[in-house]
Backbone of each chain as ProteinMPNN parsed JSONL, in Angstrom:
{"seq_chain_A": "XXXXXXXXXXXXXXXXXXXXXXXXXXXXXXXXXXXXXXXXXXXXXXXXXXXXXXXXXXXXXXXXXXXXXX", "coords_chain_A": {"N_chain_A": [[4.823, -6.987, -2.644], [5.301, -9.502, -5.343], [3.134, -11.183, -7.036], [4.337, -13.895, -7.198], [6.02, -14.453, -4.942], [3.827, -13.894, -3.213], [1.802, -16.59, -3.868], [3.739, -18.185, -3.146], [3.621, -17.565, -0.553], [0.877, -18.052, 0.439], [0.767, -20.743, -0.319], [2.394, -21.692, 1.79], [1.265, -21.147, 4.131], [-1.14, -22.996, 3.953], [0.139, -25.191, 3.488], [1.056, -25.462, 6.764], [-1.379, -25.067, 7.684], [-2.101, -27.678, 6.858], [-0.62, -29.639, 7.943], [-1.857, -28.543, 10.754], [-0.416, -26.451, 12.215], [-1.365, -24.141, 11.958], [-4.926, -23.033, 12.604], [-8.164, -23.396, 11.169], [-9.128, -20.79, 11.335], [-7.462, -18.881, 11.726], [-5.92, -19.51, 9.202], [-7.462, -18.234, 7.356], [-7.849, -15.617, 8.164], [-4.784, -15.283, 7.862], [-4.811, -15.452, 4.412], [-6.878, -13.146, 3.879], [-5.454, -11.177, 4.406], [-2.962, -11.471, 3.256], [-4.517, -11.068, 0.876], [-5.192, -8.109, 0.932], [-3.019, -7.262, 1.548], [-1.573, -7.493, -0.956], [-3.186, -5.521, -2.578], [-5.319, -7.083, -4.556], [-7.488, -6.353, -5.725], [-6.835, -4.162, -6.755], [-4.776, -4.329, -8.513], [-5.47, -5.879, -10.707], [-4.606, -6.086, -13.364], [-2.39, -7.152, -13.309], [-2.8, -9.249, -11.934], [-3.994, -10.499, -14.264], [-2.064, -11.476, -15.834], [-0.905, -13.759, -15.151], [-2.974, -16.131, -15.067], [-3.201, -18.273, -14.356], [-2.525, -18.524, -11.865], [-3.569, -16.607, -10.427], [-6.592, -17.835, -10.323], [-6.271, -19.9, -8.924], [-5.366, -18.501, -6.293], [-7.716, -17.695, -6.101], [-9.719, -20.201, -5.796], [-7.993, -20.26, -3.288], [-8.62, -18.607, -1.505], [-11.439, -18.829, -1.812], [-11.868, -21.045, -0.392], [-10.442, -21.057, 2.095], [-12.627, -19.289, 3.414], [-14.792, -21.508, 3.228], [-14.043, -23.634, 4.871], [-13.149, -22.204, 7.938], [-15.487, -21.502, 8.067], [-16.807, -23.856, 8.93]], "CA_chain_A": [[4.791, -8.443, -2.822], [4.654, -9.893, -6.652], [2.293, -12.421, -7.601], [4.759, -15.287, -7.374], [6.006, -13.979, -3.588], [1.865, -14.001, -2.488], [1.848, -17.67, -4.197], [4.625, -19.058, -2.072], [3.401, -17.361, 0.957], [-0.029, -18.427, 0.363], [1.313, -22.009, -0.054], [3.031, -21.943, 3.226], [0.18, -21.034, 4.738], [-1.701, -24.258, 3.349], [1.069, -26.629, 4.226], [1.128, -25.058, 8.262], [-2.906, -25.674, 8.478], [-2.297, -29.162, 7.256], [-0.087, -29.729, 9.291], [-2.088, -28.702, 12.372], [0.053, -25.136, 13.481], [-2.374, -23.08, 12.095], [-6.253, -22.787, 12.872], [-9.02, -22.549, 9.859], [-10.06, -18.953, 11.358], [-5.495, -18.526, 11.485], [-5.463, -19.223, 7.908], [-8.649, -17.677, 6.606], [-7.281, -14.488, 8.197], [-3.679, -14.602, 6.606], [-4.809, -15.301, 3.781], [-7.504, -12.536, 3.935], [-4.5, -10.213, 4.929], [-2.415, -11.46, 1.872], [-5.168, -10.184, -0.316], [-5.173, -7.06, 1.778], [-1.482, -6.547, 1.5], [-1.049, -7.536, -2.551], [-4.019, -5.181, -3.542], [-5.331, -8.106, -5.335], [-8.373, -6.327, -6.852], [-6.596, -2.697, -7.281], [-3.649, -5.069, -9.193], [-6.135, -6.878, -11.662], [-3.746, -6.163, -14.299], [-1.02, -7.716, -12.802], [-3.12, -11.044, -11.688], [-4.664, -11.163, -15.407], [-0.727, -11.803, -16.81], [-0.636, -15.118, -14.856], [-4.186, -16.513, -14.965], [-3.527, -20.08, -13.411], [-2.114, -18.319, -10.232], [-4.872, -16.275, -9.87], [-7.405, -18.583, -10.547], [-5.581, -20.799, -7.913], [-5.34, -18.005, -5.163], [-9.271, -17.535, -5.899], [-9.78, -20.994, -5.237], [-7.645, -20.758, -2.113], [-9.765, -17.526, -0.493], [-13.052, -19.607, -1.166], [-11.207, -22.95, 0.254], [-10.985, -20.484, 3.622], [-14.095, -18.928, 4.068], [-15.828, -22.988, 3.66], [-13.57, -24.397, 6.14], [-13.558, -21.307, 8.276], [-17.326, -21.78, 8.365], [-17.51, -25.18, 9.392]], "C_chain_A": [[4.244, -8.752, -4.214], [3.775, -10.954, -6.121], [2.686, -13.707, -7.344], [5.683, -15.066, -5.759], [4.119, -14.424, -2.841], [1.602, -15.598, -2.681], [2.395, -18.28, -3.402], [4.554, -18.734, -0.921], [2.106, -18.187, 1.426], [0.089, -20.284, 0.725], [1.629, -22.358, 1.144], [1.853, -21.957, 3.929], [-0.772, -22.55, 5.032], [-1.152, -25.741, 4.158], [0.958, -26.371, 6.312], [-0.279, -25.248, 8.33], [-3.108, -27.011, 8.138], [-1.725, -30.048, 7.996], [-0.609, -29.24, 10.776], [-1.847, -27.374, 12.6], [-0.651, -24.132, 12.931], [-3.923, -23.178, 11.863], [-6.974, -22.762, 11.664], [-9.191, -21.17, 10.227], [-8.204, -18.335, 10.862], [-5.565, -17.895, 10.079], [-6.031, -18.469, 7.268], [-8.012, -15.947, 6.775], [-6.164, -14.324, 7.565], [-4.11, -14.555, 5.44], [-5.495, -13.906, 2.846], [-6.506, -11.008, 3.819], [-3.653, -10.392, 4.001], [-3.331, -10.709, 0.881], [-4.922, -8.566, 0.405], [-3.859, -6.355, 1.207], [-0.715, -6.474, 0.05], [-2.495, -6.618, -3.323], [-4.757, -6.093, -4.25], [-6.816, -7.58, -6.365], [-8.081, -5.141, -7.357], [-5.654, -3.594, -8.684], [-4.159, -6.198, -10.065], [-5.507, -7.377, -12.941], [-2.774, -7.044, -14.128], [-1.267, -9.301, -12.46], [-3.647, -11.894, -13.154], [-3.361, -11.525, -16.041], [-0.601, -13.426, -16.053], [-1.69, -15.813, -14.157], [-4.637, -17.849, -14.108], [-3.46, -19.393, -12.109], [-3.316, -17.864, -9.634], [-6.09, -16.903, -9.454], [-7.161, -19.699, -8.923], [-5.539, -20.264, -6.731], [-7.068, -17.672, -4.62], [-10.381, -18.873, -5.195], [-9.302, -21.276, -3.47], [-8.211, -19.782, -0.681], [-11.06, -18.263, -0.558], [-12.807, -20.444, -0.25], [-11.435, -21.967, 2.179], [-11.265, -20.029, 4.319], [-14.741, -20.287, 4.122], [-14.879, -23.257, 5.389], [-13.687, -23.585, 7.573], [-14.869, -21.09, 9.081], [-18.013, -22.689, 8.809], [-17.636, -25.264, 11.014]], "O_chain_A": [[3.081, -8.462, -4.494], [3.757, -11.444, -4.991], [1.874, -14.625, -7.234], [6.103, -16.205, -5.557], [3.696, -15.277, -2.061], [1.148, -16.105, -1.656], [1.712, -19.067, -2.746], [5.218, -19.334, -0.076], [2.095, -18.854, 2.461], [-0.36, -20.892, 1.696], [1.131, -23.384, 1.608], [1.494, -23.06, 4.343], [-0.998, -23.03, 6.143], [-1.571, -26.668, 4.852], [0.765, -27.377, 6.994], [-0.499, -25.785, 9.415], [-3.961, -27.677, 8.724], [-2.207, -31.021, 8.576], [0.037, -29.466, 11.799], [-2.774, -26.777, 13.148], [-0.533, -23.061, 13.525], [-4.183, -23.46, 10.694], [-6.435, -22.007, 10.855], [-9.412, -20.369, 9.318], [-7.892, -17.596, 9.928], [-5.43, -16.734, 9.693], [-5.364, -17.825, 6.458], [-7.77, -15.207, 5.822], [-6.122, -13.432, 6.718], [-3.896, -13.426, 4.998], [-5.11, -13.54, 1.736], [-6.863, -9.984, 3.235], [-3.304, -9.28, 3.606], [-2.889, -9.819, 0.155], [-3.978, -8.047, -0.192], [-3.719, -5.279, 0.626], [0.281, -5.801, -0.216], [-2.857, -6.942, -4.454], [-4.948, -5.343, -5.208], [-7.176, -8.149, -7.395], [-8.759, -4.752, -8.307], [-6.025, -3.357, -9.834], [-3.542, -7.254, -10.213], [-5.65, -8.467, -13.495], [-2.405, -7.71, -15.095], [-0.49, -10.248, -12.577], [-3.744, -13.107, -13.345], [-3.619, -12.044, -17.127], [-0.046, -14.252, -16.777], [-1.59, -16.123, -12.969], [-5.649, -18.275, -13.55], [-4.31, -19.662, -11.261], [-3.96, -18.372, -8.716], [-6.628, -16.608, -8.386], [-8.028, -20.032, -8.114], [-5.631, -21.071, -5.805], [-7.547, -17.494, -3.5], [-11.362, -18.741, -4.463], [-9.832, -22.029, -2.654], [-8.237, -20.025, 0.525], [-11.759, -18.366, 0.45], [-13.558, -20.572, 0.717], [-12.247, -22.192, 3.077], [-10.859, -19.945, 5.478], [-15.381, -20.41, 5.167], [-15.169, -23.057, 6.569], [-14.295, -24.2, 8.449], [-15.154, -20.69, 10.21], [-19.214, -22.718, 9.076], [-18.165, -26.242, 11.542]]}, "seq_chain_B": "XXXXXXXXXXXXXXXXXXXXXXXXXXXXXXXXXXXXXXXXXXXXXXXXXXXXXXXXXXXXXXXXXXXXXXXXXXXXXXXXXXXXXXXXXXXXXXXXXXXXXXXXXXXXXXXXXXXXXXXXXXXXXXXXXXXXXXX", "coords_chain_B": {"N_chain_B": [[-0.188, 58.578, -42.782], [0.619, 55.343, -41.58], [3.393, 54.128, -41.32], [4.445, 50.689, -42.093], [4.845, 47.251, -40.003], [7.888, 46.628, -38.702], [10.079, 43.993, -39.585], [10.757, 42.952, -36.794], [9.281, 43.647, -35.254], [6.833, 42.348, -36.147], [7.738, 39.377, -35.31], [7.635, 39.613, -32.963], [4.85, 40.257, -32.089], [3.885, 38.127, -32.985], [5.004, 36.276, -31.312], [3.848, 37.202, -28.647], [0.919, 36.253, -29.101], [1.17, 33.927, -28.83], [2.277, 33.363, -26.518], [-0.012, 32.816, -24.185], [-0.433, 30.182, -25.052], [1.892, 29.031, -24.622], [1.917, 28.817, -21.924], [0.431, 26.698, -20.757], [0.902, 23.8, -20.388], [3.261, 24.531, -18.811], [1.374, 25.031, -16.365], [-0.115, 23.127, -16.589], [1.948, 21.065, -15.315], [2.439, 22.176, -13.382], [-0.032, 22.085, -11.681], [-0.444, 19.024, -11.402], [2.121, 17.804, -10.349], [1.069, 19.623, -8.032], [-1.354, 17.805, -7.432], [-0.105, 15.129, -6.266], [1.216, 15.448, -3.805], [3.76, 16.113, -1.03], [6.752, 14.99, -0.133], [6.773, 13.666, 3.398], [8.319, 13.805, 5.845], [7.608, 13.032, 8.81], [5.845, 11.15, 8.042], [6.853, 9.048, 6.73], [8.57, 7.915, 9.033], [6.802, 7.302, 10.646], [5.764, 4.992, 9.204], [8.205, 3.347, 9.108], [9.37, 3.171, 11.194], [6.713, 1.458, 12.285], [7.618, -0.915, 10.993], [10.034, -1.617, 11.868], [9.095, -2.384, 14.281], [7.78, -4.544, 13.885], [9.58, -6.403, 12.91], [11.217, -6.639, 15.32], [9.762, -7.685, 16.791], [8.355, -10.024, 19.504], [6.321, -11.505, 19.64], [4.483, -11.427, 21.823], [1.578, -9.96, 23.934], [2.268, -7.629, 24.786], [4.106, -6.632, 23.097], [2.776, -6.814, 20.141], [0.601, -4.708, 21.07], [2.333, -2.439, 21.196], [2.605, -2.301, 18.421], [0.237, -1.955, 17.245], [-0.302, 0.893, 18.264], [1.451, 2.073, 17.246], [0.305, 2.15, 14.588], [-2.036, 3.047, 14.535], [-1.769, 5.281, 15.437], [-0.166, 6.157, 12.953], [-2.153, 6.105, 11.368], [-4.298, 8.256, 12.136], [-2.331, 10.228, 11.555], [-2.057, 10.637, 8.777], [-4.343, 10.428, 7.605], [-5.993, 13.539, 7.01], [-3.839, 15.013, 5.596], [-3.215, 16.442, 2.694], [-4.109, 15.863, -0.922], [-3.27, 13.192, -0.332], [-4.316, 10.513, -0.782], [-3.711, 8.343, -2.323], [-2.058, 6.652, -0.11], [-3.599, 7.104, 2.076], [-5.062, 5.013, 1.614], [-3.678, 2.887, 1.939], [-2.022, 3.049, 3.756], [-4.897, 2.603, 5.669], [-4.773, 0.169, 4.794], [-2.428, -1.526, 6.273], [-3.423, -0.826, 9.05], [-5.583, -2.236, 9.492], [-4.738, -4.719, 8.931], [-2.548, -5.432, 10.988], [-4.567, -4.314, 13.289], [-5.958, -7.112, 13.17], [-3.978, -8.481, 14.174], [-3.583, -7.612, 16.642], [-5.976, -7.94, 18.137], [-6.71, -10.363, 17.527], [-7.912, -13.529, 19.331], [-6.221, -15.67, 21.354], [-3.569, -16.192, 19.791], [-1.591, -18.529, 17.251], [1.943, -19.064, 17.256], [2.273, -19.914, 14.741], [0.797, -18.424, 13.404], [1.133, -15.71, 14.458], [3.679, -15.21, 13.947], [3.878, -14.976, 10.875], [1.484, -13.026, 10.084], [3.036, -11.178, 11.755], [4.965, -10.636, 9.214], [3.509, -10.044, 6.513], [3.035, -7.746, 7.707], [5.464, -6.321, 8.307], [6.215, -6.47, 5.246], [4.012, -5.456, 4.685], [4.89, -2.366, 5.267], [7.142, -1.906, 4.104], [6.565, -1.578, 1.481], [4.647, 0.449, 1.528], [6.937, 2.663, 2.378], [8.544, 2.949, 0.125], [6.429, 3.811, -1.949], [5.85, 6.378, -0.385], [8.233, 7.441, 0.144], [9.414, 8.083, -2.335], [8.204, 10.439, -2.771], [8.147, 13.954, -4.16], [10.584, 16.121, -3.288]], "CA_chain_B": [[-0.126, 57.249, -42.959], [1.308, 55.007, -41.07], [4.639, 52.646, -41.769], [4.247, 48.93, -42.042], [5.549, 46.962, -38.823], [9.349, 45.971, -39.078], [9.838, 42.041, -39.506], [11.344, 42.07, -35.806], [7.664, 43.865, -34.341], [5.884, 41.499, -36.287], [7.954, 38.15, -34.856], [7.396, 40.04, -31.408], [3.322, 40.426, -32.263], [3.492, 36.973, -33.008], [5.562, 35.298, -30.255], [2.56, 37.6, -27.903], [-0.279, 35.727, -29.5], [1.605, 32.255, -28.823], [2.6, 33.018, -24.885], [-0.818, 31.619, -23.578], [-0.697, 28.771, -25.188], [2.89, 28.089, -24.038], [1.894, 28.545, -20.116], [-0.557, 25.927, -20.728], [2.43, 22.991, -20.539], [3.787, 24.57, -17.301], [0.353, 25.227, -15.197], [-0.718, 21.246, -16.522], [2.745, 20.213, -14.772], [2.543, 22.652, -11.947], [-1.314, 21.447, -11.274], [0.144, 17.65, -11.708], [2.657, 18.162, -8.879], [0.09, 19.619, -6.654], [-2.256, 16.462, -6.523], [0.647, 14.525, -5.799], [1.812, 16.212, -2.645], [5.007, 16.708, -1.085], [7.514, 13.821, 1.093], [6.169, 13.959, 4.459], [9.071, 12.844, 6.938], [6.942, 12.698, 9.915], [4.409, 9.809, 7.973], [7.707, 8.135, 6.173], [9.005, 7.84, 9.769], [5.723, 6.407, 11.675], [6.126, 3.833, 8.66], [9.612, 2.88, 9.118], [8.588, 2.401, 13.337], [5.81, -0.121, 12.403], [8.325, -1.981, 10.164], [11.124, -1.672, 12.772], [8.69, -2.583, 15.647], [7.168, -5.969, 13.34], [10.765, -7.405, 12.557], [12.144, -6.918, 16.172], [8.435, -8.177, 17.794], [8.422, -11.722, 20.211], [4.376, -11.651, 19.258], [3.669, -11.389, 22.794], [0.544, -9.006, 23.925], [2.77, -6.177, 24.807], [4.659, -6.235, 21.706], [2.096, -6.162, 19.45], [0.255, -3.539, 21.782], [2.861, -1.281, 20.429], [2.594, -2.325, 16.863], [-0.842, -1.626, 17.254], [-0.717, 1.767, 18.751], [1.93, 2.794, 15.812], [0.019, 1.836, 13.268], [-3.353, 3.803, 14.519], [-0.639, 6.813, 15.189], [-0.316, 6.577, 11.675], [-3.129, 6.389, 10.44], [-4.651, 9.284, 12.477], [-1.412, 11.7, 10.983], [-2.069, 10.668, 7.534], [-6.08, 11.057, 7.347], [-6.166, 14.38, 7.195], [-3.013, 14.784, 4.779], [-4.055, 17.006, 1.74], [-3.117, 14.864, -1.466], [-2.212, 11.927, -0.289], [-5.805, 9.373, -1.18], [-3.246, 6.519, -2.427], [-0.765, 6.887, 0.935], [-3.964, 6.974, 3.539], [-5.871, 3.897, 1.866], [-2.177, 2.232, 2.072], [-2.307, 3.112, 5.445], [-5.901, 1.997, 5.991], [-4.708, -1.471, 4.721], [-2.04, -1.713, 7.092], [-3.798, -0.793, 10.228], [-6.639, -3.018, 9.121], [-3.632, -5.716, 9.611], [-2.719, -5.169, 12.538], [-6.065, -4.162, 13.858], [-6.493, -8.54, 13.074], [-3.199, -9.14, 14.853], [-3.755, -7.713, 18.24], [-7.441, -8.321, 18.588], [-7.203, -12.099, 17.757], [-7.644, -14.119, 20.392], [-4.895, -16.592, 21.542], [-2.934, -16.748, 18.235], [-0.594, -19.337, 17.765], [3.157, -19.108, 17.03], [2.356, -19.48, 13.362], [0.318, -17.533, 12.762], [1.455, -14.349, 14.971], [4.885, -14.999, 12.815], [3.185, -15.119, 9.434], [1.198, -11.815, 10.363], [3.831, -9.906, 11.4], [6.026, -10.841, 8.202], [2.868, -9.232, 6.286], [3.314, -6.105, 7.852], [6.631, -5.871, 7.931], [6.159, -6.208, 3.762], [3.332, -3.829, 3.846], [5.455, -1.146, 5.712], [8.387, -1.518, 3.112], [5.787, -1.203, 0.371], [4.342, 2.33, 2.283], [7.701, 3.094, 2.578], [8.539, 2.695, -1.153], [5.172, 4.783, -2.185], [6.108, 7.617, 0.411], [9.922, 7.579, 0.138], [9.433, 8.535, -3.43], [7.252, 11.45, -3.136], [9.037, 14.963, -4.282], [10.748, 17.041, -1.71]], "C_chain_B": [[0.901, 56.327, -42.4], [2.655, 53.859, -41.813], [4.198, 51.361, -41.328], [5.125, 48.404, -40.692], [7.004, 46.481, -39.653], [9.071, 44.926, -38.994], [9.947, 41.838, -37.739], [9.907, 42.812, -34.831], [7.08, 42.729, -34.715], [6.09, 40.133, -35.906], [7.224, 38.822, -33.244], [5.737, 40.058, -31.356], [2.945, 39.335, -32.141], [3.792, 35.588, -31.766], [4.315, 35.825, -29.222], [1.607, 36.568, -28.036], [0.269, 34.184, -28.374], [1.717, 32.426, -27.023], [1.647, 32.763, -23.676], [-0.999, 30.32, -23.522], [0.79, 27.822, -24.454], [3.019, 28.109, -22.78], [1.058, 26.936, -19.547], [0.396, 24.081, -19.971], [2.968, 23.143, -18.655], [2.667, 24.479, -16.513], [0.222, 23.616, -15.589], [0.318, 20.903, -15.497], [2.686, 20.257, -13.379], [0.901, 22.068, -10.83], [-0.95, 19.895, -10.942], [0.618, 17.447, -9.82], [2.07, 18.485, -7.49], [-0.637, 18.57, -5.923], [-1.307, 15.528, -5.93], [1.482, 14.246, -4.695], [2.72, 15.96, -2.42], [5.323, 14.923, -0.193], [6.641, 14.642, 2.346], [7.128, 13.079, 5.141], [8.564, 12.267, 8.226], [6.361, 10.969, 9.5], [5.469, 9.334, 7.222], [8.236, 7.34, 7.827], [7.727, 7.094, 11.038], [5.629, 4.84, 10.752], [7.219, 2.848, 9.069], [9.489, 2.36, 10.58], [7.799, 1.364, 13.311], [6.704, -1.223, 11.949], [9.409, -2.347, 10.94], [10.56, -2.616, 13.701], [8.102, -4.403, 15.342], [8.703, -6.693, 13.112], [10.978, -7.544, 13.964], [11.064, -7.531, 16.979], [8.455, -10.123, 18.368], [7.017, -12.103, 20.349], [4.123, -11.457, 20.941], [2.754, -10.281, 22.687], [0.893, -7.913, 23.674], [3.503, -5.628, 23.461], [3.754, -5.671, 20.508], [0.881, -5.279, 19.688], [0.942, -2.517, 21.026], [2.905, -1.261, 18.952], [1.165, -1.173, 16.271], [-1.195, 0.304, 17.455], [0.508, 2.818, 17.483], [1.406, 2.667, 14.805], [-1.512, 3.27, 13.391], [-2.733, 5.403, 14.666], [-1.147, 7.304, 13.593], [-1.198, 7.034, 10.52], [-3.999, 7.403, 10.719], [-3.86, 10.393, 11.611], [-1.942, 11.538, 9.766], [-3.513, 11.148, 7.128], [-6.066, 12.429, 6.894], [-4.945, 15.361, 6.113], [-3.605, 15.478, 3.346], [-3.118, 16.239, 0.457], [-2.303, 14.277, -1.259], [-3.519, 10.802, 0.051], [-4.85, 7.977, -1.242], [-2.487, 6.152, -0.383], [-2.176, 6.359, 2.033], [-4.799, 5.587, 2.721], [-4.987, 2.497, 1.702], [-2.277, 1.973, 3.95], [-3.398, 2.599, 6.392], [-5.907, 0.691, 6.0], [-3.958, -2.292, 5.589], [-2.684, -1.583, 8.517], [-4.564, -1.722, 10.068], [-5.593, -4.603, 9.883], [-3.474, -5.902, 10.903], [-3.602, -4.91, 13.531], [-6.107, -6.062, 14.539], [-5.698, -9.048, 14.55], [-3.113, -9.284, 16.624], [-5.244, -7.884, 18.727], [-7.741, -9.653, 18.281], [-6.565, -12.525, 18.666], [-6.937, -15.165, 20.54], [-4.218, -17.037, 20.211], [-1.906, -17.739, 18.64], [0.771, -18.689, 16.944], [3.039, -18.591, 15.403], [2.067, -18.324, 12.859], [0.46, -15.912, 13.246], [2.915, -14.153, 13.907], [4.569, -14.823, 11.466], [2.803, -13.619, 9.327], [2.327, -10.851, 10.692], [4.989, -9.989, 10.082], [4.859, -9.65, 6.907], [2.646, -7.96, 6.322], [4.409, -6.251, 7.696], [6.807, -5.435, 6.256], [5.373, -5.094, 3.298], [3.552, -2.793, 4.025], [5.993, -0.984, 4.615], [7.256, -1.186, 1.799], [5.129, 0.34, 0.615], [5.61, 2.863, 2.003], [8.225, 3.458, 0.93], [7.942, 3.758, -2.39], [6.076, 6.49, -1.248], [7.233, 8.234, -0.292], [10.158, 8.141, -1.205], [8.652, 10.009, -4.183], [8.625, 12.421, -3.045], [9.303, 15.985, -3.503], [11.064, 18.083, -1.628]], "O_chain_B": [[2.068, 56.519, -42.742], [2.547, 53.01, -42.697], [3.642, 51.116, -40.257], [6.062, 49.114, -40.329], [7.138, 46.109, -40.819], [8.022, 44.568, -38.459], [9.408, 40.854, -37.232], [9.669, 42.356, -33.713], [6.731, 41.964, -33.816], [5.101, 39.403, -35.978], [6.307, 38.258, -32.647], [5.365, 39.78, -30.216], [1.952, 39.073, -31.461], [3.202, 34.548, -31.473], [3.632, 34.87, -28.851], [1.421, 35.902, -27.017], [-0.312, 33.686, -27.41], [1.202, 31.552, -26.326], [2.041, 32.556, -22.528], [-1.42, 29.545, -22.664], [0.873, 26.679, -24.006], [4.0, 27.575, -22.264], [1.08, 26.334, -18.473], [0.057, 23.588, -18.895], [3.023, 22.341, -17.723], [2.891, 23.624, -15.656], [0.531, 22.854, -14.673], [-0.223, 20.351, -14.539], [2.764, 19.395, -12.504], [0.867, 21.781, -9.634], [-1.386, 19.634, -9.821], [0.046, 17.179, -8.763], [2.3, 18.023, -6.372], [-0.721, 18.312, -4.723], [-1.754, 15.022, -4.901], [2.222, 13.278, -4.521], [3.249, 15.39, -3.374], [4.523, 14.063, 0.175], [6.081, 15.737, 2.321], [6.982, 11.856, 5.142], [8.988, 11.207, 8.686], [6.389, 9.964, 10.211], [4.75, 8.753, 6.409], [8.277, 6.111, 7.78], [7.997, 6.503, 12.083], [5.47, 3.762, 11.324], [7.006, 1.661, 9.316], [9.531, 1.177, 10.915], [7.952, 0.408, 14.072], [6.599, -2.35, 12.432], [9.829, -3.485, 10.732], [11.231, -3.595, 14.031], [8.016, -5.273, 16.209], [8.613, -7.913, 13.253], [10.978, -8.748, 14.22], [11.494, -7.985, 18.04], [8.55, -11.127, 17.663], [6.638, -12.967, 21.14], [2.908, -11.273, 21.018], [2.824, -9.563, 21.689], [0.409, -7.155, 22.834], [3.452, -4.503, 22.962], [3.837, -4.553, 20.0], [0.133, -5.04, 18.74], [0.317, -1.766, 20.278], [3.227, -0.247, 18.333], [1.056, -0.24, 15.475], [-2.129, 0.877, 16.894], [0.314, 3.958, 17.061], [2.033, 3.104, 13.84], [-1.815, 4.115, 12.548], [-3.165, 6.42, 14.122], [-1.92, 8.157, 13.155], [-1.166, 7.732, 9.507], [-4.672, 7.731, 9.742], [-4.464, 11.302, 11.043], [-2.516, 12.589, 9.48], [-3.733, 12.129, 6.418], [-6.23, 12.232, 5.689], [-5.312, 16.515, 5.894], [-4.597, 14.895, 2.908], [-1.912, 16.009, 0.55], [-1.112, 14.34, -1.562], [-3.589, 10.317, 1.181], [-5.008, 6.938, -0.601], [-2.801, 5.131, 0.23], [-1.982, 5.381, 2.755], [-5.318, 4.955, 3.64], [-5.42, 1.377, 1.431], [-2.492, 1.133, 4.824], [-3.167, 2.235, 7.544], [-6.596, -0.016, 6.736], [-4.322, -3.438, 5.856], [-2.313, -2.508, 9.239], [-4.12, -2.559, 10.854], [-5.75, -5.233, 10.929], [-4.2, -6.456, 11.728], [-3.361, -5.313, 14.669], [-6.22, -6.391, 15.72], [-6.168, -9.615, 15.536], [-2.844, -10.167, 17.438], [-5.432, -7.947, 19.942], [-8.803, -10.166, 18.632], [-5.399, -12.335, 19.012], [-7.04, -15.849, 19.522], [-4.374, -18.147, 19.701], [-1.423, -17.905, 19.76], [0.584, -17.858, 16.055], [3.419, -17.538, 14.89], [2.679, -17.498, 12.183], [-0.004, -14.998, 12.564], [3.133, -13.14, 13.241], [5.536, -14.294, 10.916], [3.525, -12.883, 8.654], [2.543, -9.852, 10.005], [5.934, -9.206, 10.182], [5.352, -8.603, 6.487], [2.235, -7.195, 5.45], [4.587, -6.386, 6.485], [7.358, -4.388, 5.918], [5.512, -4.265, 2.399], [2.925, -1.925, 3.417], [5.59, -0.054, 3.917], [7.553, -0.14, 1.223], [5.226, 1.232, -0.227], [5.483, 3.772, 1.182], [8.174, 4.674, 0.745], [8.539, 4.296, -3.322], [6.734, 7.384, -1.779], [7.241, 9.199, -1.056], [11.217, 8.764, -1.284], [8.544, 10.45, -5.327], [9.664, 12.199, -2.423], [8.428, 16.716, -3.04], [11.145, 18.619, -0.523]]}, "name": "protein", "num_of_chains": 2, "seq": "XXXXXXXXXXXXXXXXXXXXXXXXXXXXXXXXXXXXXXXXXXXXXXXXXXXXXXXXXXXXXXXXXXXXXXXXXXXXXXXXXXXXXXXXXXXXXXXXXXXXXXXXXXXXXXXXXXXXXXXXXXXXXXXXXXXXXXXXXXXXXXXXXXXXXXXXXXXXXXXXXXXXXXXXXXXXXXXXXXXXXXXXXXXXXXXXXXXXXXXXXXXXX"}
């Protein structure tokens, strides 16, 4: 899975817990399981070539461990 | 008193000297090859079953019961696997997956479909890694 595959999955993800069909613990886990499955800290190289995304998927692993936690 | 070497002793004296240094080249490649270890059809083929068993899965319990019990298959054969470090913490990441999928409690629709799309990707990515090792 590239970078811009993990992005648009990630997304989906987002849109289906605001919409309701998936759980904060749901999402917290896919998303948890996206990092899991894109290497995301073996593949540092690969997230430092497109810095917004990253930056943006880092935002979206904190976003659900808070909610997650509430 | 002895005679001087002919020119074709003294290339032969000299190619001697040189035929350590030119093994050096082959043992680096042949050492290379070793850490890298061999195809393993058995652990390409417990891959290709999780990835089979996550596309054709209706998320119920029993289904991903068996996802579950191929994936820890796998990851038992591979452990133990002499060069192959990238392959079993590949394998560690996948079971880890699946581990989530059948031990969370009442998943919904989404998110049992979401999860197994995950594996299914992280099989073909095992598969990919493996499928390419030298046979």
């Amino acid at each position: 899975m590239n970078i811009n595959e993990l992005w648009g999955e990630a997304k989906g993800y987002k849109s289906q817990l605001d919409s309701g069909a998936l759980t904060p613990a749901e999402f917290k886990d896919l998303i948890s399981s996206l990092g899991i499955a894109s290497n995301i800290k073996e593949n540092a190289d690969e997230f430092d070539k497109n810095i917004q995304i990253r930056g943006y998927l880092i935002d979206l692993l904190n976003f659900a461990e808070t909610i997650s936690s509430l | 008193m002895s005679k001087p070497p002919k020119r074709d002793e003294r290339r032969k004296a000299r190619e001697n000297k040189r035929y350590p240094f030119k093994l050096i080249p082959v043992l680096f490649l042949s050492g290379c090859s070793l850490m890298i270890g061999n195809y393993d059809p058995l652990e390409y083929g417990l891959v290709n079953r999780i990835r089979t068993e996550a596309q054709i899965s209706d998320c119920s319990k029993q289904s991903t019961y068996v996802i579950y019990v191929s994936a820890l298959e796998l990851k038992n054969y591979s452990q133990y696997l002499p060069n192959n470090d990238q392959e079993i913490a590949l394998v560690d990441d996948l079971y880890k997956i699946v581990d989530q999928l059948y031990t969370f409690k009442s998943p919904s629709a989404a998110y049992c479909k979401a999860k197994l799309n995950i594996i299914e990707t992280t099989a073909e990515r095992i598969q990919q890694t493996t499928g390419n090792k030298p046979r």
